[in-house]
DRENNU-74088 format. One record per residue (C-alpha): z, y, x. Coordinates in Angstrom, 2 decimals, decimal comma. Each point is the difference from the previous one (the first is absolute). Layout:
// DRENNU-74088
<tipa pz="Z" py="Y" px="X"/>
...
END
This chain:
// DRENNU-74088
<tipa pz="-51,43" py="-2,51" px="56,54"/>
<tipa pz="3,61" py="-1,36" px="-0,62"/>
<tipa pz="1,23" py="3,32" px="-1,30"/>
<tipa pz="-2,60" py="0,43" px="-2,12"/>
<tipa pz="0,36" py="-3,32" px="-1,95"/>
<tipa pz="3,99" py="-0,05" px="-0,11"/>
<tipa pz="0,28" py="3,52" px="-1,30"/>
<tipa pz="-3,29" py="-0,16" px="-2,36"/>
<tipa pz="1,58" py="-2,97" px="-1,48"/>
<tipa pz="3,38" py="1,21" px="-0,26"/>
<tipa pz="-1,58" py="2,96" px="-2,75"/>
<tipa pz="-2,76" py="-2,52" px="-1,35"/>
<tipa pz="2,68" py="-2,05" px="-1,06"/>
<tipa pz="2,58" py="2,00" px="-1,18"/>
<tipa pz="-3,06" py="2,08" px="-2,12"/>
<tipa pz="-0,91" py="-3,07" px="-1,40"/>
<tipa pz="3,91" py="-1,15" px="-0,68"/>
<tipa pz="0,81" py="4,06" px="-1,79"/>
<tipa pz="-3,52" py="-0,52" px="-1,78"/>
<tipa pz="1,86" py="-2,72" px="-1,73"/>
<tipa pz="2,39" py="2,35" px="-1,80"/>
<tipa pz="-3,19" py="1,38" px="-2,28"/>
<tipa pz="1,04" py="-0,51" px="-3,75"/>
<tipa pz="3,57" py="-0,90" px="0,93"/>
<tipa pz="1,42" py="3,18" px="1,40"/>
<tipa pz="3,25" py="1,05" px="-1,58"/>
<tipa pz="-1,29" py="3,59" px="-1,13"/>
<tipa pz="-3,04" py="1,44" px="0,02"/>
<tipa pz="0,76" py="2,34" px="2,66"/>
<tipa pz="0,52" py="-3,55" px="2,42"/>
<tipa pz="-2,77" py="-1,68" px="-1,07"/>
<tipa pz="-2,25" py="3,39" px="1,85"/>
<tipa pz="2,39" py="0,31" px="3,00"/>
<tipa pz="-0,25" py="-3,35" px="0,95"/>
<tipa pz="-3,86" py="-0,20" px="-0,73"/>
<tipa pz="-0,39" py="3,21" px="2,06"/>
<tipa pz="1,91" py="-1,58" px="2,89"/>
<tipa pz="-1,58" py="-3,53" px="-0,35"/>
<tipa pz="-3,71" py="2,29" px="0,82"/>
<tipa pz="1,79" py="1,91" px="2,54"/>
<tipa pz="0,36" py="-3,29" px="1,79"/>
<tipa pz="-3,07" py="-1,57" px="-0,88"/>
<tipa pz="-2,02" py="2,91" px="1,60"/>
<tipa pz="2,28" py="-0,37" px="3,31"/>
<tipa pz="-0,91" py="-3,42" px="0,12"/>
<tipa pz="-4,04" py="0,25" px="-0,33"/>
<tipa pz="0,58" py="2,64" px="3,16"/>
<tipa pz="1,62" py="-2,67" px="1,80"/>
<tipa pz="-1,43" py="-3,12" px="-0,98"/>
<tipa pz="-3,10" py="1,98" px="1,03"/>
<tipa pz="0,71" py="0,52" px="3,86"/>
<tipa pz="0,48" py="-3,83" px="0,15"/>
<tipa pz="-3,37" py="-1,25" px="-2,36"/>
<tipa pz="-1,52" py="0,04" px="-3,15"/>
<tipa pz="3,00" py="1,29" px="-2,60"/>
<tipa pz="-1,77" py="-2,19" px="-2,94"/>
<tipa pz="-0,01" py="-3,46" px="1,95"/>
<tipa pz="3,24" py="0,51" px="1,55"/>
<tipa pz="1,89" py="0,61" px="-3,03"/>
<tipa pz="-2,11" py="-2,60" px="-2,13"/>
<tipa pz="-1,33" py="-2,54" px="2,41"/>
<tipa pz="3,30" py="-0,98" px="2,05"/>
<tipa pz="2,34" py="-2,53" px="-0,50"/>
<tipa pz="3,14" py="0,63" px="-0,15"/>
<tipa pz="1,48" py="-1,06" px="3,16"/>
<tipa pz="-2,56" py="2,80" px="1,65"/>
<tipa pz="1,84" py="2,76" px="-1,69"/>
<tipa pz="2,65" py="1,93" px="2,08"/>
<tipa pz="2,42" py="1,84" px="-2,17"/>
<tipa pz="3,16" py="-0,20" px="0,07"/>
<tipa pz="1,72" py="-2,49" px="-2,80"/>
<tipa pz="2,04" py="3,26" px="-1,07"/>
<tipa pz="-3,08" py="1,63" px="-1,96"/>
<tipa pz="-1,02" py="-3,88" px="-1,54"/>
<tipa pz="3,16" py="-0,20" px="-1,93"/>
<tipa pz="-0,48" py="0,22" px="-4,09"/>
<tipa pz="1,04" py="3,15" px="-1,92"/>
<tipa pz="2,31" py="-1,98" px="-1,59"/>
<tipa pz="1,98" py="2,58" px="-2,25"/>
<tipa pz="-0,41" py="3,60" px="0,61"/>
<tipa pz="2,81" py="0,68" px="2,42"/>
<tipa pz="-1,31" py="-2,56" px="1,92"/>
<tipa pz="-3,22" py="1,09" px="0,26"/>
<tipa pz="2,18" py="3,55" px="1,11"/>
<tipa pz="1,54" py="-1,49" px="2,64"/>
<tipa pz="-2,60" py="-1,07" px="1,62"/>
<tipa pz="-2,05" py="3,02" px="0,26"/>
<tipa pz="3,18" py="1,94" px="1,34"/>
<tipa pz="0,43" py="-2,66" px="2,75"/>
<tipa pz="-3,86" py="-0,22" px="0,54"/>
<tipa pz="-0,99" py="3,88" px="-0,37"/>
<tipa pz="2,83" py="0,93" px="1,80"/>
<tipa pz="-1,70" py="-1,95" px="3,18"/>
<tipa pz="-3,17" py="0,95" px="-0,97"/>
<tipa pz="1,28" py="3,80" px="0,25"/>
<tipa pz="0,97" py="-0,24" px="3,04"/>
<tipa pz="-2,15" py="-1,87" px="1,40"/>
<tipa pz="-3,00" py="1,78" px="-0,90"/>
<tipa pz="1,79" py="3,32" px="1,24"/>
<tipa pz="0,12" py="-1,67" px="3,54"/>
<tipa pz="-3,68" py="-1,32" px="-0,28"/>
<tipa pz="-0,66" py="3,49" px="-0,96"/>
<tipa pz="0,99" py="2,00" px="2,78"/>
<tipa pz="-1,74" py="-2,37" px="2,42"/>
<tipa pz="-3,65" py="-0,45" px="1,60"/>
<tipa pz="-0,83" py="-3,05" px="-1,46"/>
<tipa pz="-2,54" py="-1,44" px="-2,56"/>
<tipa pz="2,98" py="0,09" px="-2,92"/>
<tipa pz="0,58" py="3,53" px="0,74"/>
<tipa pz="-2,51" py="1,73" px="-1,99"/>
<tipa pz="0,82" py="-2,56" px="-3,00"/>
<tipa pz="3,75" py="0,39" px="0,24"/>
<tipa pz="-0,19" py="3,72" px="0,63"/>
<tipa pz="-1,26" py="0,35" px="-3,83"/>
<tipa pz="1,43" py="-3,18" px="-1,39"/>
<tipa pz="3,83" py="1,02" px="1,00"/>
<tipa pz="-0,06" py="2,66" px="-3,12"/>
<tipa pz="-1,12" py="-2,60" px="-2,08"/>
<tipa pz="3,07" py="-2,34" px="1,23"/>
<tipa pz="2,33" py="2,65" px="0,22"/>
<tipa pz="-0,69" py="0,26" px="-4,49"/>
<tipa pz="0,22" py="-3,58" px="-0,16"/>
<tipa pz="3,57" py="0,22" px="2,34"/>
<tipa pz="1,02" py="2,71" px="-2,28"/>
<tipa pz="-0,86" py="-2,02" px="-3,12"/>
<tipa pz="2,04" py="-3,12" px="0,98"/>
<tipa pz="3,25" py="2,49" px="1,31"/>
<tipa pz="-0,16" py="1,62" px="-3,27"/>
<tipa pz="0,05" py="-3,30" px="-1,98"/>
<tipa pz="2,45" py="-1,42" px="2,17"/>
<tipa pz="2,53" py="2,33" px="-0,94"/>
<tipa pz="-0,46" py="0,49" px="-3,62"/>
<tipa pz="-0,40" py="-4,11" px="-0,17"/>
<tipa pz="3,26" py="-0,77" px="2,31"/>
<tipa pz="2,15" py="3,27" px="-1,07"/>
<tipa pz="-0,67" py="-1,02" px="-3,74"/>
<tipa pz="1,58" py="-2,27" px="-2,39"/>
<tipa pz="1,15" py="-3,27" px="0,98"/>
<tipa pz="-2,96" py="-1,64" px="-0,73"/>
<tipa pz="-2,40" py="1,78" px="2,04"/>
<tipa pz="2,60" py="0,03" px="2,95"/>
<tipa pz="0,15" py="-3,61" px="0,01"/>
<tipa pz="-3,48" py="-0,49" px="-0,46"/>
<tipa pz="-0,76" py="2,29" px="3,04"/>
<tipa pz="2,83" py="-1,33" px="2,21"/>
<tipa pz="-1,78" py="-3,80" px="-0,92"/>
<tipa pz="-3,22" py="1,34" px="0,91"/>
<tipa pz="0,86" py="1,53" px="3,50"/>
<tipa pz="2,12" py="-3,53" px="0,78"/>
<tipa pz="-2,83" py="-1,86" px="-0,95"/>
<tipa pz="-2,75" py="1,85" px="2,15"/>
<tipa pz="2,38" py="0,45" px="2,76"/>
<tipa pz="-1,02" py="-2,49" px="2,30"/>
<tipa pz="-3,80" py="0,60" px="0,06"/>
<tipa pz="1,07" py="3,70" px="1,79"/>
<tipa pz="0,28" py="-1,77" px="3,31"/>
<tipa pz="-3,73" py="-0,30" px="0,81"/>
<tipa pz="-1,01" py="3,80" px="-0,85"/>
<tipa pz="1,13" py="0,63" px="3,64"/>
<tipa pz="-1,81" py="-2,92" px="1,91"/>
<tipa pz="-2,00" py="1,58" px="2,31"/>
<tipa pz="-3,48" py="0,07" px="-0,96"/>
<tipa pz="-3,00" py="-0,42" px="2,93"/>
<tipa pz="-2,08" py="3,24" px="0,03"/>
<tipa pz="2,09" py="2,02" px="-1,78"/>
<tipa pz="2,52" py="1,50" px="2,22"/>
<tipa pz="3,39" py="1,85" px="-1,00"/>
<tipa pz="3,34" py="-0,37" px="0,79"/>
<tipa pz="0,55" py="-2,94" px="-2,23"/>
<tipa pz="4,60" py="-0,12" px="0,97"/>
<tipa pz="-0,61" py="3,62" px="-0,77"/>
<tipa pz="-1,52" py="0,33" px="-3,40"/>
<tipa pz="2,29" py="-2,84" px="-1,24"/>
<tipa pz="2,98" py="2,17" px="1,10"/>
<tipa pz="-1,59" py="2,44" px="-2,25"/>
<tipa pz="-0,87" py="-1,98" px="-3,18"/>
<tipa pz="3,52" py="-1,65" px="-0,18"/>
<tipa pz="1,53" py="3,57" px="0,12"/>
<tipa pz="-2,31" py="1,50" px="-2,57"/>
<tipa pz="0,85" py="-3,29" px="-2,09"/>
<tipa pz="3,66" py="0,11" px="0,29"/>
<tipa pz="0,06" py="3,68" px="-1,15"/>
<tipa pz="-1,52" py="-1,04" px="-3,01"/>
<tipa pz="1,66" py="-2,94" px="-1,19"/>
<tipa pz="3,35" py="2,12" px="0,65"/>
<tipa pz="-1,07" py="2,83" px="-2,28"/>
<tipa pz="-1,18" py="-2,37" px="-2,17"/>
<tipa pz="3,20" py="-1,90" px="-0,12"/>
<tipa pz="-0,91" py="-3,11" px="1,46"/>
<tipa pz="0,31" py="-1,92" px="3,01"/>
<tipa pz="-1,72" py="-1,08" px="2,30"/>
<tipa pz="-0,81" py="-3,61" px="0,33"/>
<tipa pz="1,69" py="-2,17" px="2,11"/>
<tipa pz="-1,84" py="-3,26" px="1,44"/>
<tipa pz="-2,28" py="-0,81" px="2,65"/>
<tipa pz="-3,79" py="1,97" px="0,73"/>
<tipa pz="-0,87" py="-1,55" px="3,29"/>
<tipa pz="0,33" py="-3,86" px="1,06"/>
<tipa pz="-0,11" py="-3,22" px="-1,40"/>
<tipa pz="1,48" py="1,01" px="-3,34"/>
<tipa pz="-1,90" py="2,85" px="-0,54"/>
<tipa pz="-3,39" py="0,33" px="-1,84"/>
<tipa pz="-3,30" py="1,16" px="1,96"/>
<tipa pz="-3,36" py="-1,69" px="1,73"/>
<tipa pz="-2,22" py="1,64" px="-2,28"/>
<tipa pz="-1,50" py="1,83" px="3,12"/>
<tipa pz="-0,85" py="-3,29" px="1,52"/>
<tipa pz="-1,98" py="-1,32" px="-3,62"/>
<tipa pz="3,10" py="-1,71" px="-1,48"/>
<tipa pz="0,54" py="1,19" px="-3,37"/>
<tipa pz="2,39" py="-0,73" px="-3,05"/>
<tipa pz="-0,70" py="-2,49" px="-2,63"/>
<tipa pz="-0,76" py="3,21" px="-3,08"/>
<tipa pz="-2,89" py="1,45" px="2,57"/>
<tipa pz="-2,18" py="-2,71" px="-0,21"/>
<tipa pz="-0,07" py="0,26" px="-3,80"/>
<tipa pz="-0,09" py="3,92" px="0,41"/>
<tipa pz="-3,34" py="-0,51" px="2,15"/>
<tipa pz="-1,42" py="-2,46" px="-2,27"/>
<tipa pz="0,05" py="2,85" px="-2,72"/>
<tipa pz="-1,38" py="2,78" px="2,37"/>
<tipa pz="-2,62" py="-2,52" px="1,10"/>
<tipa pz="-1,43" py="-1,19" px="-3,00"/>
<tipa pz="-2,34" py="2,11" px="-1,16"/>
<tipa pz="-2,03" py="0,60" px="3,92"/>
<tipa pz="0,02" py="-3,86" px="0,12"/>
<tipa pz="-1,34" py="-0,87" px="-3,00"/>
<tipa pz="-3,10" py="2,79" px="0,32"/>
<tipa pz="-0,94" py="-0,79" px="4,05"/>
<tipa pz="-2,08" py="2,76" px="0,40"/>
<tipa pz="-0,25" py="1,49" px="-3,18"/>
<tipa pz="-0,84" py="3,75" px="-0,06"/>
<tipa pz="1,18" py="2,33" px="-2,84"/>
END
């Protein structure tokens, strides 16, 4: 099931990307939000990954250019306003996405219907950090602004349409760039300028073609399976 992969990986990878932040969190309080949302995700994706095979060999046993996601969630954390702005751009999609799936009669509704109050904390989470990061002092301003510019171009390919999983993709765009732009206003920022669609832009991760960090990233979430075939615990 196309669906199933592409949105399983999208939270296997970003779990696996937010699980990197344990031990490194600014505060305390951070290092349990983001743990809390990285197992959030992780338990979206074993739904998922499970209407399309066996969750264990399809997040251990694939290469990479069988994984789906979108390059957005494959990016590194980087600093900690980067990691920010890419949960606002990519839990502000999931949101309402998910709130689509959920009022619909397919095999994603029953998952989305419970999952969209899980992304609606982790939408919350990024809007709130958003604003206290880019209506700060200088330094978090500019380190927010550079983290939106830099992750700006990977927004394109959230809203290419997806086989099996039908909603109004024109439509929820619309949407996400109007939630975004309200929040980058009140947080005193702009939004970024440059291209999300076309030659210039970033984005065939839904067609297995992935950025140079997610092969090392998969290496590391690999190991362990591969080097125990079989192994039982």
């Amino acid at each position: 099931m196309t669906a199933a992969l592409a949105l399983g990986d999208d939270a296997l990878v970003l779990s696996h990307r937010l699980g990197e932040w344990a031990g490194h969190a600014p505060v305390l309080e951070e290092e349990v939000a983001l743990a809390n949302i990285a197992l959030d995700l992780l338990g979206q994706a074993r739904v998922l990954l499970s209407l399309a095979g066996d969750e264990d060999e399809l997040a251990y046993l694939r290469e990479e250019r069988a994984f789906r996601n979108v390059q957005l969630v494959e990016q590194p954390g980087g600093d900690f306003a980067h990691t920010i702005a890419r949960q606002l751009y990519f839990s502000t999609y999931q949101e309402l996405l998910y709130e689509r799936l959920a009022r619909g009669t397919g095999p994603f509704a029953p998952l989305a219907a419970k999952a969209v109050k899980e992304v609606a904390y982790h939408r919350d989470h990024a809007e709130h950090w958003t604003l206290r990061l880019g209506d700060g002092t200088d330094e978090s301003h500019e380190r927010m602004r550079r983290g939106l510019d830099a992750l700006w171009r990977f927004t394109g390919e959230l809203f290419e349409p997806v086989e099996g999983c039908e909603v109004e993709w024109p439509t929820l765009h619309d949407a996400w760039l109007t939630r975004i732009t309200s929040v980058l206003e009140r947080a005193t920022l702009a939004l970024p300028e440059g291209p999300r669609r076309g030659g210039w832009a970033a984005g065939a991760g839904r067609q297995g073609i992935h950025t140079e960090p997610f092969g090392r990233m998969l290496a590391e979430m690999q190991h362990l399976h591969r080097s125990h075939p079989g192994a039982t615990w």
